[in-house]
C-alpha positions as CSV (number, residue, x, y, z in Angstrom):
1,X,6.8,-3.5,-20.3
2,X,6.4,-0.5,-22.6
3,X,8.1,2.1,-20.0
4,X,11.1,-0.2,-19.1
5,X,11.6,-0.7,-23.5
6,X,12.0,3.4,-23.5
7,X,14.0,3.1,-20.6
8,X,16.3,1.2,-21.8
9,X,16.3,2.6,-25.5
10,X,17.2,5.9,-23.5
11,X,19.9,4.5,-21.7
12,X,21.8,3.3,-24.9
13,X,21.5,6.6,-26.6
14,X,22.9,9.0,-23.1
15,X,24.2,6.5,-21.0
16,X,22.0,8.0,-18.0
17,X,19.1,5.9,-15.9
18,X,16.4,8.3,-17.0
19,X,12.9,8.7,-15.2
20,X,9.5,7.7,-17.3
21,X,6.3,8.9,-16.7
22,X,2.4,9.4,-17.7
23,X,1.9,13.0,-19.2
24,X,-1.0,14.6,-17.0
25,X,-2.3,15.7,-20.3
26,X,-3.0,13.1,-23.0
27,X,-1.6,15.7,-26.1
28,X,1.9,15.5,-24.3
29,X,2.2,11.9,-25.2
30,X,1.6,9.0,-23.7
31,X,5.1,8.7,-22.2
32,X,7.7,11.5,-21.0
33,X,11.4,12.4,-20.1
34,X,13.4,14.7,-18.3
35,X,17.1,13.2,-19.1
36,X,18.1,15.4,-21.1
37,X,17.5,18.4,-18.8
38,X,19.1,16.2,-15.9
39,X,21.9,15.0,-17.7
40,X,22.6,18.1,-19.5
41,X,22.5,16.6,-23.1
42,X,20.6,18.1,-26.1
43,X,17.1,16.5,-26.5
44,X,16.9,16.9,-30.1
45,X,19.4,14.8,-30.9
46,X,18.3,12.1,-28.6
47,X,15.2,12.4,-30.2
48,X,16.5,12.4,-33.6
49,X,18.3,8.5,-32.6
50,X,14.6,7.2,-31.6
51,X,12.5,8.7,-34.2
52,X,12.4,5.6,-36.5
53,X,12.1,3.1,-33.7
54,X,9.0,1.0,-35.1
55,X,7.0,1.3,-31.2
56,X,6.2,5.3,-31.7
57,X,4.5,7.3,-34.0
58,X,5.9,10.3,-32.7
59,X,9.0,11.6,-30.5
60,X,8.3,15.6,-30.0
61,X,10.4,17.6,-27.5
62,X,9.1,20.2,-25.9
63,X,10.7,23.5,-23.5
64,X,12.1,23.2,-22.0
65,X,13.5,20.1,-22.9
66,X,10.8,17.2,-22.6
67,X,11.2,14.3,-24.8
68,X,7.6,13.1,-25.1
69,X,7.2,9.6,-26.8
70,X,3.6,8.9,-28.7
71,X,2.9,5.1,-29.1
72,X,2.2,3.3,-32.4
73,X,-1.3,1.9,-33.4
74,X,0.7,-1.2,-34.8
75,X,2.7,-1.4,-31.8
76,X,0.0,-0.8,-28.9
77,X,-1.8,-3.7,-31.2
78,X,0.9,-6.1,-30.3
79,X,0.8,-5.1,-26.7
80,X,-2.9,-6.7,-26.5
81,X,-1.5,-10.5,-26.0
82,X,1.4,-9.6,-23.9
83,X,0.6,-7.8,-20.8
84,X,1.9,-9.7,-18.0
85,X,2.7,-8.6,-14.3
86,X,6.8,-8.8,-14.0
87,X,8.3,-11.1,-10.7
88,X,10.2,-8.5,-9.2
89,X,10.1,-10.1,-5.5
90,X,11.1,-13.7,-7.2
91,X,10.3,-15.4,-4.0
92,X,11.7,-12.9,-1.3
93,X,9.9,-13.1,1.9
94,X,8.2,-9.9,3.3
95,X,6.0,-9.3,6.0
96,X,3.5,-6.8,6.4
97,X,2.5,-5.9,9.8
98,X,-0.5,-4.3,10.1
99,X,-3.5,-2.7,12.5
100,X,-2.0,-4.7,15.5
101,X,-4.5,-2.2,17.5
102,X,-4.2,-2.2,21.6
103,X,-7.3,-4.5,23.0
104,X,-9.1,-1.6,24.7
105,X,-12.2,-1.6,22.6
106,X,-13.3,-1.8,19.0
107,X,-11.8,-0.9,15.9
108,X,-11.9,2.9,15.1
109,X,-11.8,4.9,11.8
110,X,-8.4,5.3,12.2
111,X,-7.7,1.4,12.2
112,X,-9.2,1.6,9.0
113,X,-6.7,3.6,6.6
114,X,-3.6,0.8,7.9
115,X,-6.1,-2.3,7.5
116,X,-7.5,-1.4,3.9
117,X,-3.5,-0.1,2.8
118,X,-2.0,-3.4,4.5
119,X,-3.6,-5.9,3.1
120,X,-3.8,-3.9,0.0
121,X,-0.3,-3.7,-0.3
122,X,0.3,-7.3,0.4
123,X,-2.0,-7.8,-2.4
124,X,0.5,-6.0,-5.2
125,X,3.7,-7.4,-3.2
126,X,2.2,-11.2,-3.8
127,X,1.6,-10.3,-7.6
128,X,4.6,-8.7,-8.3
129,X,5.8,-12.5,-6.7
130,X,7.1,-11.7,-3.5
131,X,6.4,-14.5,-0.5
132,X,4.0,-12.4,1.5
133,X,3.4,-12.8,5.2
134,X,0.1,-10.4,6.8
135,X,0.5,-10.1,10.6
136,X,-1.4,-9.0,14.1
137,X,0.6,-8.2,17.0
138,X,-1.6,-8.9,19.5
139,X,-1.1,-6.5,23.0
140,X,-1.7,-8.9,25.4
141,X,0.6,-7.8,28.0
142,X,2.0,-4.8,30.4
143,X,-1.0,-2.0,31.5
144,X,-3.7,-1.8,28.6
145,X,-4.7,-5.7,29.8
146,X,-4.8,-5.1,33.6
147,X,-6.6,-1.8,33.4
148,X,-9.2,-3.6,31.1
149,X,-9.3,-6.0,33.7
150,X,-10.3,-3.2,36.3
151,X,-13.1,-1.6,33.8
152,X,-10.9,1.1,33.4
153,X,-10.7,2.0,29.7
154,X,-13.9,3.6,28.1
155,X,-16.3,1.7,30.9
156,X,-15.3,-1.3,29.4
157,X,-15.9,-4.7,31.7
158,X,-14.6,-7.2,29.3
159,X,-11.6,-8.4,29.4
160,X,-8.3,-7.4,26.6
161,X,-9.0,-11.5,25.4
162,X,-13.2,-10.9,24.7
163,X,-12.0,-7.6,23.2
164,X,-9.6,-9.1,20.9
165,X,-11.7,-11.9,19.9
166,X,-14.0,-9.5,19.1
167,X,-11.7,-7.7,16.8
168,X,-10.5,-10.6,15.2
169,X,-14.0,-11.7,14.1
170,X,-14.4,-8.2,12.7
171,X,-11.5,-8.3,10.8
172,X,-12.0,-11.5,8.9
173,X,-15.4,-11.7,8.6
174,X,-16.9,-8.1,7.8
175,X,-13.3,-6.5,6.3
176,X,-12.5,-9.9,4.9
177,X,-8.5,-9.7,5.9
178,X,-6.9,-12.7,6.2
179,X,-4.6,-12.9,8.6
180,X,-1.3,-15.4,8.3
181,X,-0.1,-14.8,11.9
182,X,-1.6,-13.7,14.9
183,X,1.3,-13.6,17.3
184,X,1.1,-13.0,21.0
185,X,3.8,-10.4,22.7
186,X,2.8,-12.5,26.0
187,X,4.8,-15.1,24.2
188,X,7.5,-13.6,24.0
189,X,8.4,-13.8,27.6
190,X,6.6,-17.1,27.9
191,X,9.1,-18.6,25.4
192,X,12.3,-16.5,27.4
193,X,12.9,-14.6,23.8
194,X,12.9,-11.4,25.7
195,X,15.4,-12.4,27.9
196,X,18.3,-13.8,25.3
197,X,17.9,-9.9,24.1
198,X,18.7,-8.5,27.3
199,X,21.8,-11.7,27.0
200,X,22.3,-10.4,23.9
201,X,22.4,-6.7,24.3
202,X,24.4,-7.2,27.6
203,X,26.8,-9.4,25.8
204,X,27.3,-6.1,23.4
205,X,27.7,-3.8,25.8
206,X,25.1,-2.3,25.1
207,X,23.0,-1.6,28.6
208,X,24.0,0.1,31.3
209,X,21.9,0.0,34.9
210,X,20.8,3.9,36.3
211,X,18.6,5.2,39.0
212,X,17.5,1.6,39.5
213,X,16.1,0.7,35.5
214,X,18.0,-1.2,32.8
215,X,19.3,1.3,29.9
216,X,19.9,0.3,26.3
217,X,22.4,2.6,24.8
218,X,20.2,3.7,21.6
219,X,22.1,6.7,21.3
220,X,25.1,5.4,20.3
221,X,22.8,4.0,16.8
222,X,21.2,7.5,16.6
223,X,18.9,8.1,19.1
224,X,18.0,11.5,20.6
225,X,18.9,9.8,23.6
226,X,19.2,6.5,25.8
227,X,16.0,4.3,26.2
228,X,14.8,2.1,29.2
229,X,13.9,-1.2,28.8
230,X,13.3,-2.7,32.2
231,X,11.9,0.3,34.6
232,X,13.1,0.5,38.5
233,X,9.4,-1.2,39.3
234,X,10.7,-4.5,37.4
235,X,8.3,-3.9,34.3
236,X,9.7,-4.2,31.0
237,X,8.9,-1.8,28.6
238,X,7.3,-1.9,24.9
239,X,10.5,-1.6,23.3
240,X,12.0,-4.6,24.8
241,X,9.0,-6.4,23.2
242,X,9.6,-4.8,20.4
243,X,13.6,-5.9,20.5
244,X,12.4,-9.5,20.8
245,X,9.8,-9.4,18.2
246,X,11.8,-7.8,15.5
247,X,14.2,-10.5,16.2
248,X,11.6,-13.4,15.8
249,X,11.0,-12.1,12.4
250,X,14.0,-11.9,11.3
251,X,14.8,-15.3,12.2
252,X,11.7,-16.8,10.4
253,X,13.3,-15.7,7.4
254,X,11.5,-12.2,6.8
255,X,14.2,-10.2,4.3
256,X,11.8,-6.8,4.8
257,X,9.0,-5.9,7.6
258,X,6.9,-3.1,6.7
259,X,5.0,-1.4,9.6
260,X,2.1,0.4,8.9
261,X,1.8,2.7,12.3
262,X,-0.2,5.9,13.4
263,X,1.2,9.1,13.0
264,X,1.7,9.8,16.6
265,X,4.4,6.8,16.1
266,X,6.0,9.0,14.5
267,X,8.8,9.5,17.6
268,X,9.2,6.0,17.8
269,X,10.7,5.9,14.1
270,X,14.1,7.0,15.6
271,X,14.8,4.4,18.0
272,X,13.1,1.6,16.3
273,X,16.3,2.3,13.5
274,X,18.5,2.9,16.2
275,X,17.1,-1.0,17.6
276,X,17.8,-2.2,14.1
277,X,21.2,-0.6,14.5
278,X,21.9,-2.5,17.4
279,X,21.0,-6.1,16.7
280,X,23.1,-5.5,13.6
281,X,20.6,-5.8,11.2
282,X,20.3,-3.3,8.2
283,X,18.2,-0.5,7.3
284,X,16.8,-2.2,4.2
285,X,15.3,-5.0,6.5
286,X,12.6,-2.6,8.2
287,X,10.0,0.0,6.4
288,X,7.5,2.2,8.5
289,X,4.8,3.6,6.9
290,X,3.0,6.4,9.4
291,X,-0.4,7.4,8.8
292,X,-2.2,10.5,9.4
293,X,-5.8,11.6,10.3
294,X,-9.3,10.4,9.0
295,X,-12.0,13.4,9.1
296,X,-15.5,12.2,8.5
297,X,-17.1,14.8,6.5
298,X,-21.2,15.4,5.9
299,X,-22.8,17.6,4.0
300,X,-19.7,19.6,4.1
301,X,-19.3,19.8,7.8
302,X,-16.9,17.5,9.7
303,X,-19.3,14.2,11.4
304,X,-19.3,13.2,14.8
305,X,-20.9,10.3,16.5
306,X,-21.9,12.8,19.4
307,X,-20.7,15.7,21.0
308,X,-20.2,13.3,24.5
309,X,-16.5,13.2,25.7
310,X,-14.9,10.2,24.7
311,X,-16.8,9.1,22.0
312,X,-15.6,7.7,19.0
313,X,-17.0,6.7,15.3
314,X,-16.2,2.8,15.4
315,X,-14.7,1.1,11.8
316,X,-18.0,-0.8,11.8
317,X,-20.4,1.5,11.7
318,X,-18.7,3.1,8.5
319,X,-18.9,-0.4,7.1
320,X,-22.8,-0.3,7.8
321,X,-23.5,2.7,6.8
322,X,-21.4,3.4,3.2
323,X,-20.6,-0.8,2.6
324,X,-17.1,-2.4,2.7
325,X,-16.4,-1.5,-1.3
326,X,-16.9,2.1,-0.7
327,X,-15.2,2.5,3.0
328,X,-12.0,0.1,1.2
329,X,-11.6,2.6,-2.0
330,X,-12.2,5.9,-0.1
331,X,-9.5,4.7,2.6
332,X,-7.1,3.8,-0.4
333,X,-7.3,6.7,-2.6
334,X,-4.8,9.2,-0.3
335,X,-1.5,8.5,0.9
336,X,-0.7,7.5,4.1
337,X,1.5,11.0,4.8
338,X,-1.7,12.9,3.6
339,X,-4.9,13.5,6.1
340,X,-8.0,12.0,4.5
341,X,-11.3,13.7,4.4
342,X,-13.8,10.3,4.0
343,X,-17.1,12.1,2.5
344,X,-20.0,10.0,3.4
345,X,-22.6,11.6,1.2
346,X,-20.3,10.9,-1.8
347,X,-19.7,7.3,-0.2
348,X,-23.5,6.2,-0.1
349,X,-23.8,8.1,-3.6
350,X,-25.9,5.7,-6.1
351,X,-24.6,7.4,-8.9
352,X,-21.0,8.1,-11.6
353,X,-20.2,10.5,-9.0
354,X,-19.3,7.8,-6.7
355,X,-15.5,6.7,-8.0
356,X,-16.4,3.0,-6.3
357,X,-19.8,3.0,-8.4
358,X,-18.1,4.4,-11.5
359,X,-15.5,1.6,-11.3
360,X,-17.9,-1.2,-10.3
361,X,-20.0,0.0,-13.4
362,X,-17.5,-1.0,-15.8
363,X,-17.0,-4.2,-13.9
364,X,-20.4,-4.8,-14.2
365,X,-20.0,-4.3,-18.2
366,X,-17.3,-6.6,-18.4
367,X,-19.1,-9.4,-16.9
368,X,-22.2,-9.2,-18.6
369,X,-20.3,-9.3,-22.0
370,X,-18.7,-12.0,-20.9
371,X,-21.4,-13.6,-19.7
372,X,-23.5,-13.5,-23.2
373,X,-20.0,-14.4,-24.9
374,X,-20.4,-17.8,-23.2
375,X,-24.5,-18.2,-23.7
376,X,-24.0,-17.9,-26.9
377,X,-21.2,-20.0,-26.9
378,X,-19.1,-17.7,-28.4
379,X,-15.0,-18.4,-29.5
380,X,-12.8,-16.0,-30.9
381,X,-10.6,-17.9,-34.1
382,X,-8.0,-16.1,-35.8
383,X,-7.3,-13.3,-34.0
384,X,-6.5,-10.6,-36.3
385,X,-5.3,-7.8,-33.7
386,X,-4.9,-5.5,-37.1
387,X,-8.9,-4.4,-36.3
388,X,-8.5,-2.6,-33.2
389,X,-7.8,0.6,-34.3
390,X,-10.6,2.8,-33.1
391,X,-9.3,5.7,-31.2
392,X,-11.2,4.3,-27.7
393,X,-9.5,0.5,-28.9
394,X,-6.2,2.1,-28.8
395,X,-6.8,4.2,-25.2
396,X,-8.2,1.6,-23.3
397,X,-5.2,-0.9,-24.7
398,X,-2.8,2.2,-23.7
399,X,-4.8,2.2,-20.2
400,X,-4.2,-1.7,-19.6
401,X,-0.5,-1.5,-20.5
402,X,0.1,-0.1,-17.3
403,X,-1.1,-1.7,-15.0
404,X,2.0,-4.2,-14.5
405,X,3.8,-0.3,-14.8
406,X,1.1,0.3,-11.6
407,X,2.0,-2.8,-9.9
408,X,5.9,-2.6,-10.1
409,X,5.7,1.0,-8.8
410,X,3.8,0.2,-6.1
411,X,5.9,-2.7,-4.9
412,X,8.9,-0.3,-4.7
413,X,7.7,2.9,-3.4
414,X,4.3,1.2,-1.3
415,X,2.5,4.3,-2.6
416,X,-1.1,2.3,-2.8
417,X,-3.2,5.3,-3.8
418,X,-1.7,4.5,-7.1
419,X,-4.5,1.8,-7.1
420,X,-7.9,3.3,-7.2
421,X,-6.6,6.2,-9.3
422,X,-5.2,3.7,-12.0
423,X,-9.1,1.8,-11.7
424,X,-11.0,5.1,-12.1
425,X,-8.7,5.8,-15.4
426,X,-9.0,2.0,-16.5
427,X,-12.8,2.2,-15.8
428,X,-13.3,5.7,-17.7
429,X,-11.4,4.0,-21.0
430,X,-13.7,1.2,-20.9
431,X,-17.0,3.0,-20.2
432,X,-15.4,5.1,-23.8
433,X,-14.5,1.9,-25.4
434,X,-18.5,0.1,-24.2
435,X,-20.0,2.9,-25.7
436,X,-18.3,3.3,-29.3
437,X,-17.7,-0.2,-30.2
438,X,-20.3,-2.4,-30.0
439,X,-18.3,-6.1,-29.0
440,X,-21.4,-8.2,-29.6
441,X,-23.6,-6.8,-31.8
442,X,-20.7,-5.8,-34.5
């Protein structure tokens, strides 16, 4: 890959691990530096080593001390037959955990931003060649299932199983998420997992009985404080579910669980490491990734189903109204720490102003050249990659050089707004490219 080459060209001239990244403005390069302000060294000199390496045209430092690297036409012409996603995972087995919502009703807006990010970030973790596993908790024990058996959440007379049958047909039918495991915290108990962890944590010394409940000594793992896990009524609580289930995981073989939670999880964060702690596990084995608010917006005004109390805009009547393309980019393009605003004017737009409809555009391109490439029964001999030097040949092969760049990132940090961003500059290089070079009539 182009940014690991510069990487590591920059690492033999100043020793240092230096960071690489995409100029926001085009005339800065196509690739910049910082070392030599972090390590203190003098960037014209570093400069001076790399100016007649054959991959740039240009090395230009700039104040107050950017190294900015600009990419050869005979190098990026090279690139065309060799961009290739890197195995970074080589096989290691992560699960992604995600939506796992409480059976009290159908999926809302909320569900959405974890369901579209999960299985969008199991996507890049399989191509980057990790063993991916996508999992539902299923709720199916403790109060939210016997007050759904009394009609008590939302008016609701069905029971926690119609509810999460429901949800389950929703899920791989209309948001088309596939689903490895659907596992059952009722099971838990049913198979006595939840009671070799109280052995376990007993055997540790690690619970202690008070005012008639069972403790678990969190704080001593860095809790705020001490946690319950069986209350003075007999009922366990969620984090002894959670113990048992961590533990399951683990012993399938799982090397990394990400979570994808709500951000009024956010609490939990502490003792769930604090759990980790405890079994003896280590940090690198668990990743949560909290989400904030969605805010459906109209005509510039926040949208509400009705002004009724209780009432709630369900996942599926997004889906209906702006189409699963639409609701799966808009979800994806923020970060999880960062509240989304989902406009549904600009959702339902027809139009380029619609990033899902810009993107599908160029998709749309691409397949019909293709598709008249084959009718015609058109091969490409002798490839003479010396004839793509037009200025929107060069972008849009700068613009697909990065994507296994997009895809490594995104497997380390999990940041999967990298994903529609990278598509909307991909897309706008090849709506450039469509228009000034003419594949099939030239």
């Amino acid at each position: 890959m182009t940014r690991k080459k510069i990487k590591k060209l920059l690492k033999e001239i100043t020793g240092k691990e230096a960071k690489v990244e995409y100029p926001a403005d085009p005339r800065n390069g196509d690739y910049s530096t910082n070392v030599a302000m972090t390590a203190k060294l003098e960037p014209n000199k570093i400069a001076a080593k790399l100016k007649d390496e054959p991959m740039f045209k240009k090395v230009k430092v700039v104040k107050p001390g950017f190294i900015n690297f600009y990419l050869s036409k005979e190098y990026l012409q090279k690139q065309v037959n060799k961009i290739k996603i890197p195995n970074i995972g080589k096989g290691k087995k992560v699960q992604v955990e995600f939506i796992s919502a409480n059976p009290t009703g159908p999926l809302h807006i909320g569900n959405g931003r974890g369901a579209f990010f999960g299985d969008a970030l199991a996507n890049v973790l399989e191509k980057a060649g990790f063993k991916v596993e996508r999992e539902y908790y299923i709720n199916d024990r403790g109060k939210q299932v016997e007050n759904l058996k009394k009609g008590l959440y939302k008016g609701e007379t069905r029971t926690a199983k119609q509810i999460q049958k429901a949800n389950q047909k929703f899920i791989t039918q209309k948001l088309k998420i596939k689903f490895d495991v659907w596992f059952s915290e009722q099971s838990l108990y049913d198979s006595k997992q939840t009671e070799k962890v109280l052995k376990l944590l007993d055997k540790k010394g690690l619970t202690y009985k008070k005012e008639g409940a069972l403790w678990f000594k969190t704080s001593k793992f860095g809790d705020d404080k001490d946690r319950v896990l069986i209350k003075k009524d007999e009922e366990s609580t969620y984090l002894l579910s959670d113990i048992a289930y961590f533990k399951n995981k683990m012993n399938r073989g799982c090397k990394l669980v990400i979570n994808l939670w709500g951000a009024d999880h956010h609490g939990y964060v502490p003792r769930f490491k604090a759990m980790i702690r405890a079994l003896g596990y280590g940090q690198q084995t668990w990743q949560p990734l909290l989400f904030q608010m969605v805010r459906l917006t109209k005509t510039g005004k926040e949208f509400r189903m009705s002004k009724r109390k209780g009432a709630f805009v369900t996942l599926e009547w997004l889906i209906d109204e702006v189409g699963l393309d639409a609701a799966r980019f808009f979800f994806l393009n923020r970060g999880p720490g960062s509240h989304l605003n989902f406009d549904l004017d600009l959702a339902k737009e027809q139009s380029e102003k619609n990033p899902v409809y810009y993107v599908q555009y160029a998709h749309a391109r691409i397949c019909s050249i293709l598709r008249k490439l084959k009718n015609q029964n058109l091969k490409l001999k002798n490839q003479n990659l010396k004839l793509l030097k037009h200025p929107s040949e060069l972008k849009l092969i700068k613009e697909l050089i990065k994507f296994p760049e997009v895809v490594e990132d995104v497997a380390a940090d999990y940041q999967v707004q990298r994903l529609p961003q990278y598509a909307l500059d991909l897309a706008a290089a090849f709506h450039q490219f469509y228009r000034d070079c003419r594949v099939l009539t030239a």
